[in-house]
KEKE-3310 file (N, C-alpha, C; in steps of 0.2 Angstrom, whole numbers, plus 5000, padded with zeros to 4 digits):
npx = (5004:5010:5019:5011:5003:5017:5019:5007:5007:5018:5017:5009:5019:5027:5019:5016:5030:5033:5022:5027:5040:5036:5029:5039:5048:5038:5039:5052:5051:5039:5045:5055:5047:5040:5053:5061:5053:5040:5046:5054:5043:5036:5046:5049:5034:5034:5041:5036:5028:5024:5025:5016:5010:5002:5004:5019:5033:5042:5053:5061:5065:5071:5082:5089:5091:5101:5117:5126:5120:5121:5133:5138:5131:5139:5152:5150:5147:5159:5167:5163:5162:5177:5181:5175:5182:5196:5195:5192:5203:5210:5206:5206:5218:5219:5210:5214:5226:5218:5211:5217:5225:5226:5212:5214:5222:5215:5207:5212:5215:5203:5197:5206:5202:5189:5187:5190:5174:5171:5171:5166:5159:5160:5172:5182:5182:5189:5200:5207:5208:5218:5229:5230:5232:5240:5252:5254:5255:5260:5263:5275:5284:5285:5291:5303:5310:5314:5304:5291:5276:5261:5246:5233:5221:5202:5198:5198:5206:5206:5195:5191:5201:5197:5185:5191:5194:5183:5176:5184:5180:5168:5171:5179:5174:5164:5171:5180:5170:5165:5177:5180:5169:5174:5181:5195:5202:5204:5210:5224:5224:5221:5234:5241:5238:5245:5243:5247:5249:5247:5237:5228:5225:5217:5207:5201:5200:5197:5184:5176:5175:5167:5155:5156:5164:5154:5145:5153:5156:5146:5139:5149:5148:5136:5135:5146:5141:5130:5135:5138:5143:5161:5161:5160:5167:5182:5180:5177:5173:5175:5174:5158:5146:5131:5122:5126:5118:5105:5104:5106:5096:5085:5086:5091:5086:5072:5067:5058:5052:5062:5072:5068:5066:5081:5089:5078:5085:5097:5095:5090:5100:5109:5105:5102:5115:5123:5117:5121:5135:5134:5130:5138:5149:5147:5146:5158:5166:5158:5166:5180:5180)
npy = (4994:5007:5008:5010:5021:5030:5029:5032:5046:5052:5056:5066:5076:5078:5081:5097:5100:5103:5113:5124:5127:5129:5142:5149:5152:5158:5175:5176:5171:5175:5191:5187:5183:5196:5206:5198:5187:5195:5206:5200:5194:5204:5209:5198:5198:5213:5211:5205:5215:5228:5245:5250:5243:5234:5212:5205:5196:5204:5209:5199:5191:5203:5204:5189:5188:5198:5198:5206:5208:5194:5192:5201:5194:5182:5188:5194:5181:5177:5184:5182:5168:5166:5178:5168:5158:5163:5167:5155:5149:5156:5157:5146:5139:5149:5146:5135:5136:5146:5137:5131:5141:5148:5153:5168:5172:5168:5177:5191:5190:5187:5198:5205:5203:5205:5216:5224:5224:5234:5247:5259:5253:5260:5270:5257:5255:5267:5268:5256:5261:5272:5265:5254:5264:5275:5282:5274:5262:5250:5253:5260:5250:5243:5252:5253:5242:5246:5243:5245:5250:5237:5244:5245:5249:5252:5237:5220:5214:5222:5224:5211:5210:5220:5214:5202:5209:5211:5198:5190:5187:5183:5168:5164:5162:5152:5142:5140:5138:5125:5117:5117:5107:5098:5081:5082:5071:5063:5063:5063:5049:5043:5044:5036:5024:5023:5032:5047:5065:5072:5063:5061:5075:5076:5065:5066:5079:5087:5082:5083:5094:5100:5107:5119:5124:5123:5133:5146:5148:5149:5160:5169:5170:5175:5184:5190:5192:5200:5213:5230:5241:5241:5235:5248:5256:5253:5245:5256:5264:5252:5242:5234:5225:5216:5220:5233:5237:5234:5244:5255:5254:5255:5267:5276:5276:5273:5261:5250:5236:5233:5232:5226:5211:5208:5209:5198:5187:5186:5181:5170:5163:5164:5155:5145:5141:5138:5131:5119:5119:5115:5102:5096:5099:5090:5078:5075:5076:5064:5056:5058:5052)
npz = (5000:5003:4994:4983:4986:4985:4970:4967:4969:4963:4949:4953:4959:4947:4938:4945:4947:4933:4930:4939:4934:4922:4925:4929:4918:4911:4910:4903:4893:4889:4886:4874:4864:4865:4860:4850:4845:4839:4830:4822:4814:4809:4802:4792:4786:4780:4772:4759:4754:4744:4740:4740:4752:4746:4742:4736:4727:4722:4729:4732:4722:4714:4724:4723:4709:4706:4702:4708:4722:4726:4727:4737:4748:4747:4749:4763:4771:4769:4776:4788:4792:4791:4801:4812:4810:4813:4828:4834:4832:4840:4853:4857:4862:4870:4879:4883:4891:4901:4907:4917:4926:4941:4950:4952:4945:4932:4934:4932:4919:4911:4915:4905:4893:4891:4894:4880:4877:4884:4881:4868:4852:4842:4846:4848:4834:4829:4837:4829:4818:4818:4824:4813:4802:4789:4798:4810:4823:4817:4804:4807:4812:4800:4791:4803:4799:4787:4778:4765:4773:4769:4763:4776:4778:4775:4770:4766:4777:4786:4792:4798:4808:4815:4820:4825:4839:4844:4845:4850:4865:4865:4857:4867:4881:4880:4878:4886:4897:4893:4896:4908:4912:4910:4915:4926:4930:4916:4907:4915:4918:4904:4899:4908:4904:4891:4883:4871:4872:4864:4857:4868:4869:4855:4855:4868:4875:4864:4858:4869:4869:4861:4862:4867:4857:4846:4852:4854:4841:4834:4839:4835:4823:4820:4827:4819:4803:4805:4809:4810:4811:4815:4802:4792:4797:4795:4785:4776:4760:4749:4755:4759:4766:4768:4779:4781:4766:4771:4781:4771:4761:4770:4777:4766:4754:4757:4755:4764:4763:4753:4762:4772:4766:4762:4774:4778:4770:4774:4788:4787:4780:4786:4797:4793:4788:4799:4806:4800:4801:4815:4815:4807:4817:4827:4822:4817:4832:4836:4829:4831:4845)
capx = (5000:5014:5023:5005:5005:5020:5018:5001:5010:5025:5015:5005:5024:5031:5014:5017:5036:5033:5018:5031:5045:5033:5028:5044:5048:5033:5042:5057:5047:5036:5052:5058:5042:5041:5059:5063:5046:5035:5051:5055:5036:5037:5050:5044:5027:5036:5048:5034:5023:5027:5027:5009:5005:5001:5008:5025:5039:5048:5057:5066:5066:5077:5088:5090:5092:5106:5123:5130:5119:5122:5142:5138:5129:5145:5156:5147:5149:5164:5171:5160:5167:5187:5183:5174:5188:5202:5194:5193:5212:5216:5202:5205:5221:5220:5205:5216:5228:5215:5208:5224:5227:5223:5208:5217:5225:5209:5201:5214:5214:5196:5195:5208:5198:5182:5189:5185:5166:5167:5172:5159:5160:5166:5179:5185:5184:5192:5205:5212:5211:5225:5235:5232:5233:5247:5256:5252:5262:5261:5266:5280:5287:5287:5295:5309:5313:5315:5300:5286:5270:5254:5239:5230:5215:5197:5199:5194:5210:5206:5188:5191:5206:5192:5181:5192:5196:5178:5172:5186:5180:5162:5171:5183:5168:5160:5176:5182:5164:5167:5182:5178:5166:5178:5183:5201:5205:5203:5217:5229:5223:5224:5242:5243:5237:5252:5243:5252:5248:5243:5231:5223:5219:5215:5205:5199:5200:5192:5178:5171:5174:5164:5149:5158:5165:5149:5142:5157:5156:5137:5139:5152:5148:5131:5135:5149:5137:5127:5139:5137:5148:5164:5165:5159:5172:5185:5179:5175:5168:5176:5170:5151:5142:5125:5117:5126:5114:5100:5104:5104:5088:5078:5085:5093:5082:5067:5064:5058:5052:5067:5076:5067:5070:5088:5087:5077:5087:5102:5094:5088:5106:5114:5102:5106:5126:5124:5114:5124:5140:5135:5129:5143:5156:5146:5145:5164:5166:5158:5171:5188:5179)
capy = (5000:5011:5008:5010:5028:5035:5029:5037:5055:5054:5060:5074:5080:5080:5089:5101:5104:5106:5120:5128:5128:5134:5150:5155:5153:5164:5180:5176:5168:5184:5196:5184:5183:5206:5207:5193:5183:5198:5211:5195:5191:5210:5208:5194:5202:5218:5209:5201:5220:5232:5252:5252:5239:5223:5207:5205:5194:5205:5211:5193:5190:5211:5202:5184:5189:5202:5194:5208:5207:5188:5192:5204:5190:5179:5190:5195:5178:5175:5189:5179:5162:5170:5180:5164:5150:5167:5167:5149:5147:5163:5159:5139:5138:5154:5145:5132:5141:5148:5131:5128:5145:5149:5159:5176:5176:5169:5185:5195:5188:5186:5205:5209:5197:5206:5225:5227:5224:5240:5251:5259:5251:5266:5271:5254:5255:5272:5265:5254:5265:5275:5259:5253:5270:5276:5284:5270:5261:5245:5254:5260:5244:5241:5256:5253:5237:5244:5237:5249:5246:5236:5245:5239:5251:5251:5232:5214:5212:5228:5223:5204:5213:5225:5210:5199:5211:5214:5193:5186:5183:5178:5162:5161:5161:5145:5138:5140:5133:5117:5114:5116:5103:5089:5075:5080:5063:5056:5065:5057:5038:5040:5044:5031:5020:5023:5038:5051:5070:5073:5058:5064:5082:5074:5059:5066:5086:5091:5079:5083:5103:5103:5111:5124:5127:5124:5140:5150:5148:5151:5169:5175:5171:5179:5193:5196:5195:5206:5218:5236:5250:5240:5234:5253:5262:5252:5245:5261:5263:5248:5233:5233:5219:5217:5226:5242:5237:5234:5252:5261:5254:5258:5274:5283:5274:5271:5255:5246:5229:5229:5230:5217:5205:5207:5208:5189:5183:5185:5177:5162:5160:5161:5150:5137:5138:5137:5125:5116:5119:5116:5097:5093:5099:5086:5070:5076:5073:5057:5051:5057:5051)
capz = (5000:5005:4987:4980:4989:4983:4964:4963:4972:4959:4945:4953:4960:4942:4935:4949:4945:4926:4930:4942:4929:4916:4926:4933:4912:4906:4908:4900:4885:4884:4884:4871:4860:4861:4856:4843:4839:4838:4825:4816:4808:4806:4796:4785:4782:4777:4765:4752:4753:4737:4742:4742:4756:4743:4743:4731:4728:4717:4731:4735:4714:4712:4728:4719:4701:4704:4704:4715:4728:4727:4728:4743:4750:4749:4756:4771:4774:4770:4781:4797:4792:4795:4809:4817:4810:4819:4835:4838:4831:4844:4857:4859:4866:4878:4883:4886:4898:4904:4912:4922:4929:4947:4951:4955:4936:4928:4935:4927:4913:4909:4913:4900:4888:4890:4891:4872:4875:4891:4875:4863:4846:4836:4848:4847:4827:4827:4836:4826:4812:4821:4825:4807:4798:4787:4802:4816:4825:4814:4798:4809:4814:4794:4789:4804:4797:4779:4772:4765:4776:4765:4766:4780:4780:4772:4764:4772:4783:4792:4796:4799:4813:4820:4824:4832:4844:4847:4845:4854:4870:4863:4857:4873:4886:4881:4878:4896:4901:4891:4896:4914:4915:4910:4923:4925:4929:4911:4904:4918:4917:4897:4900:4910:4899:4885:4875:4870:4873:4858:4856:4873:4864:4851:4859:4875:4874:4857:4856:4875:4872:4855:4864:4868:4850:4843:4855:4852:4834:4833:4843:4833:4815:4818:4827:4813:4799:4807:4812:4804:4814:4814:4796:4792:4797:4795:4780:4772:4754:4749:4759:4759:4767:4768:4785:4775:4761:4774:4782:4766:4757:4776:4780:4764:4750:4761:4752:4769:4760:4752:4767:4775:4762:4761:4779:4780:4767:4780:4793:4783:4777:4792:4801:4789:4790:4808:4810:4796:4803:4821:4814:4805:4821:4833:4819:4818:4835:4837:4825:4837:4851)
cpx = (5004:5017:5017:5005:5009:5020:5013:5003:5015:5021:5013:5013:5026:5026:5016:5023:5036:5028:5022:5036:5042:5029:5032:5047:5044:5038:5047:5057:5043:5041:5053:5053:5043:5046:5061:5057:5044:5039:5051:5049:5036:5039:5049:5038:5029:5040:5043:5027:5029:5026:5021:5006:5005:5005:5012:5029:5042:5053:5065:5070:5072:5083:5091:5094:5097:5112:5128:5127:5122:5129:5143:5137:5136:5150:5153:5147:5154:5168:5168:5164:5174:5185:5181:5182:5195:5201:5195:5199:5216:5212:5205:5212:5223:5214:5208:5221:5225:5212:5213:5227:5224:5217:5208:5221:5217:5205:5202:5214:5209:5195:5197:5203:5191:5183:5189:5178:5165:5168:5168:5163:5164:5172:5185:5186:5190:5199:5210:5212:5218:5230:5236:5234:5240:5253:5256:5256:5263:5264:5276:5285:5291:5294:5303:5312:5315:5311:5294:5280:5264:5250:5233:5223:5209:5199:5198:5197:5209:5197:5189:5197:5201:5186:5183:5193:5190:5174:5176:5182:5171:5164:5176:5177:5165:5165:5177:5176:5165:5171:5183:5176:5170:5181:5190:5206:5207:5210:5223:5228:5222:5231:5245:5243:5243:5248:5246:5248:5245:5237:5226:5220:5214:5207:5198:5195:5194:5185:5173:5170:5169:5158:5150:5163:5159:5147:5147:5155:5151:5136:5143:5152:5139:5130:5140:5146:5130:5129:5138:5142:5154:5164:5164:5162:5180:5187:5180:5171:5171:5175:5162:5149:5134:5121:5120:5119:5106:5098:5102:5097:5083:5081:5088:5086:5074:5060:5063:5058:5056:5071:5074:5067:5078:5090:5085:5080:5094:5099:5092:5095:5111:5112:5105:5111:5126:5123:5119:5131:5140:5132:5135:5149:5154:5145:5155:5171:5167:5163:5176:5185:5178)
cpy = (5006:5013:5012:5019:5032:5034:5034:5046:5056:5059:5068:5078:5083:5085:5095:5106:5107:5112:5126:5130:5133:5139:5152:5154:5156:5170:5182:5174:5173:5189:5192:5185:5194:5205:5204:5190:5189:5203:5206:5195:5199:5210:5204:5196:5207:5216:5207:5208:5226:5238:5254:5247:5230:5220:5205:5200:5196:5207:5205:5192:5196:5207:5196:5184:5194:5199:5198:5209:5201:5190:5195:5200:5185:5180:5189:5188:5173:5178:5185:5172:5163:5172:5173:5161:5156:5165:5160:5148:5150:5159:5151:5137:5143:5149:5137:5133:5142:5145:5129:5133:5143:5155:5167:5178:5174:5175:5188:5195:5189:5195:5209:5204:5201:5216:5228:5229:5230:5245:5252:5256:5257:5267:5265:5254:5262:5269:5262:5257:5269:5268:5256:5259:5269:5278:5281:5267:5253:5247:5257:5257:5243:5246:5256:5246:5235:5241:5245:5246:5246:5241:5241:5243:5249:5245:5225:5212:5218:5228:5215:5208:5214:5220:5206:5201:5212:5206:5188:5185:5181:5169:5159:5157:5153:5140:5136:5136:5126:5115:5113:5111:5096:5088:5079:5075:5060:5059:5060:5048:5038:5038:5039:5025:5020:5029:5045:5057:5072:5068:5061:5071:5079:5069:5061:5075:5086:5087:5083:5092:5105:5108:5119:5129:5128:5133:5144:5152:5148:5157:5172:5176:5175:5183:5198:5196:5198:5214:5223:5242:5247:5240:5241:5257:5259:5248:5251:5260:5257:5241:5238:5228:5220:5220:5234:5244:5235:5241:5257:5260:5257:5265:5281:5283:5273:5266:5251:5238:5229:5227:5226:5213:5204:5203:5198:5186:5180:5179:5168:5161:5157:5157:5144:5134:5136:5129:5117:5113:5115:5106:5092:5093:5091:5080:5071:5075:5069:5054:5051:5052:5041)
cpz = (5000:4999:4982:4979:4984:4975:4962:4965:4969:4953:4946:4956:4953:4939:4939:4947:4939:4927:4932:4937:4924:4917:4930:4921:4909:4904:4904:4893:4883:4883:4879:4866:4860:4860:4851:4839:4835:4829:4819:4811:4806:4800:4791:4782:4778:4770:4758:4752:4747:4745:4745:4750:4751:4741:4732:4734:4723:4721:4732:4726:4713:4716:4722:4712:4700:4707:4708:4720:4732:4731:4736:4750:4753:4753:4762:4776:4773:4776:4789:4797:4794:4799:4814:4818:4816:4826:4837:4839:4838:4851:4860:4864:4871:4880:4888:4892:4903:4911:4917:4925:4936:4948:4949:4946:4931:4930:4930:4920:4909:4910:4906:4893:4886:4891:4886:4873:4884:4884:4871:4856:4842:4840:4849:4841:4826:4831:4834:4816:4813:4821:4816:4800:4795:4792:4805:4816:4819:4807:4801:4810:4805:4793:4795:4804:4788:4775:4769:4769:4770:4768:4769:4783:4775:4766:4771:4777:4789:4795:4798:4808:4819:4823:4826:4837:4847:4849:4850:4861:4869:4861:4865:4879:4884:4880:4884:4898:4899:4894:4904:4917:4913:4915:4921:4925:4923:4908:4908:4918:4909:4896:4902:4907:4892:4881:4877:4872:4869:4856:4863:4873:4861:4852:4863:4875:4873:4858:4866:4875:4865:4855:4865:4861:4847:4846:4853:4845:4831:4835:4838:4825:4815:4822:4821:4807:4796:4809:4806:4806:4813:4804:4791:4790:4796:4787:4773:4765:4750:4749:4761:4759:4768:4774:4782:4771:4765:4778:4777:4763:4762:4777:4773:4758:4753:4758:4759:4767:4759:4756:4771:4771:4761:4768:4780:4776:4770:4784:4794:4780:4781:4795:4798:4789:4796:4808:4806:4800:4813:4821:4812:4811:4827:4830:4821:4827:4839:4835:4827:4841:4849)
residu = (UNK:UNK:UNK:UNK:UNK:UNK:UNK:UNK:UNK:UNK:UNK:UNK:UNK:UNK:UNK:UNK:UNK:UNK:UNK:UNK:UNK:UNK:UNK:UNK:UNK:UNK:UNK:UNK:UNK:UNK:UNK:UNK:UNK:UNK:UNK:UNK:UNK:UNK:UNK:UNK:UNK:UNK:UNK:UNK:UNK:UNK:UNK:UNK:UNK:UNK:UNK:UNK:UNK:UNK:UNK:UNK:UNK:UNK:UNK:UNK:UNK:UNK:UNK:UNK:UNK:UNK:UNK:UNK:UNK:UNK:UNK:UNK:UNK:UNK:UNK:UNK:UNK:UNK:UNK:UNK:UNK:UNK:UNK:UNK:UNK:UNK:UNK:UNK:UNK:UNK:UNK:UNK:UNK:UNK:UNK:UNK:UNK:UNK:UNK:UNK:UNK:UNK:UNK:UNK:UNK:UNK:UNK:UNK:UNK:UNK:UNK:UNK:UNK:UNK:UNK:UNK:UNK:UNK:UNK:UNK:UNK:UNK:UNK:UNK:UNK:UNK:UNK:UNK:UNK:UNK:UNK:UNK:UNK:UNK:UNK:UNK:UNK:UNK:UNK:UNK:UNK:UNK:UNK:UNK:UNK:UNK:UNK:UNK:UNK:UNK:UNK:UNK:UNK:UNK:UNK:UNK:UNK:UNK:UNK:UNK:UNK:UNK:UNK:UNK:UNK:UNK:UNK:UNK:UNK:UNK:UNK:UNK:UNK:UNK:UNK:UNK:UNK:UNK:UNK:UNK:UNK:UNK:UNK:UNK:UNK:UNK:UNK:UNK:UNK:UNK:UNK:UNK:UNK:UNK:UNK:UNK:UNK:UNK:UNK:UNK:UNK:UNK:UNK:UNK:UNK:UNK:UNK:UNK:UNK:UNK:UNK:UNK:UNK:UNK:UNK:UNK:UNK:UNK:UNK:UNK:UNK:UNK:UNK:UNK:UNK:UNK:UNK:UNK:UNK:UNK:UNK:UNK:UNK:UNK:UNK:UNK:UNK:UNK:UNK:UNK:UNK:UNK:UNK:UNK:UNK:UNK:UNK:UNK:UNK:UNK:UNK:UNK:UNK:UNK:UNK:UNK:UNK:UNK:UNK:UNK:UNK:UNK:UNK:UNK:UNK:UNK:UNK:UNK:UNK:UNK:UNK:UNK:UNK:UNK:UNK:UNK:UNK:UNK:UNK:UNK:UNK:UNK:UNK:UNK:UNK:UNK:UNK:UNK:UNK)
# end
């Protein structure tokens, strides 16, 4: 009777905790739905309406059918591809450092990590136009070593620069969390076992931090192919990527449709490499592991 008791009082516990779950989560689902659900449908209704109000797809047809927007398309996401693949390259092994430090240096650390993002956007952009200008000090280093300095302004090295500085510690962060939660043991009793330090990266490492590269590398490919004030100013008239061309349609051109089409055509593209990329890294892997 007693076993009887508590089987038939487990269910009404778990309804109980899933209701409670599901109304300390309203708030945070309606703040989610006004700022993302509600702008996004906006933005899709807006994209298949002409000037008048009625319903068009020539806006998606003018995007599709012009091989320069196509090409601007490509870049914008070529320039997020490189800034991601940089940061992970730059971001994975401070992240590994990172994990081995003592508290009191991971502080500081982690502060100098995230002192980009206490800075406004332009003022970090305008700074490295000074550091990369023709007078700055990188051109100086050139010139006192006899070399002529390249041009390192308005062109895709000088915006690809200006957003590591600004994406790195968006892939470090979840790096360090991944890498947190592994057992520290397994590393030593592989070792023990005969494998090499390299097969225990390889092996052990990489496959148990994927999560944490996944999340990384989902933050910063599409905050960088949505970025507009860096590649901007540092870009200049020569790099145009596509939230340029979603700024000028709505605010010079005051083609709004089109710019929500351009606009949802982003969002649906990048959705898709993510999700793409973020499938591929965890079949990838399964396969070390």
């Amino acid at each position: 009777m007693a076993v009887a008791a508590r089987l038939a009082g487990r269910p009404l516990r778990v309804s109980t905790a899933r209701r409670t779950g599901l109304l300390l989560a309203l708030p945070a689902m309606a703040v989610f739905a006004l700022l993302f659900v509600a702008p996004l449908f906006t933005l899709v209704l807006n994209s298949f309406r002409t000037a008048q109000g009625g319903f068009t797809l020539a806006n998606y047809v003018r995007f599709l059918g012009d091989p320069f927007y196509r090409d601007v398309l490509v870049h914008t996401l070529l320039i997020g591809a490189v800034t991601t693949l940089g940061c992970l390259l730059i971001g994975y092994p401070f992240a590994l450092y990172l994990r081995g430090r003592s508290p009191r240096v991971r502080n500081y650390l982690s502060l100098v990590l995230l002192s980009p993002l206490l800075i406004s956007m332009v003022i970090r952009a305008y700074g490295w136009l000074v550091v990369l200008g023709p007078n700055g000090p990188v051109a100086a280093v050139f010139r006192g070593v006899g070399l002529e300095p390249p041009a390192m302004l308005y062109n895709d090295v000088a915006v690809v620069i200006g957003m590591l500085h600004v994406m790195l510690a968006y892939m470090v962060l979840p790096l360090v969390a991944a890498l947190d939660r592994i057992d520290p043991t397994l590393v030593p009793a592989a070792r023990g076992l005969g494998a090499s330090g390299w097969s225990c990266f390889w092996r052990i490492t990489v496959p148990l931090s994927v999560a944490g590269m996944v999340a990384g590398s989902l933050i910063v490919f599409s905050l960088t192919v949505s970025s507009f004030v860096t590649p901007a100013i540092l870009g200049g008239p020569t790099v145009k990527l596509m939230p340029y061309f979603v700024y000028t349609e709505a605010t010079v051109n005051l083609d709004w449709p089109y710019a929500a089409a351009i606009g949802f055509i982003l969002v649906v593209v990048t959705t898709a490499l993510m999700a793409g990329y973020a499938a591929l890294l965890r079949k990838r892997a399964g396969a070390l592991s």
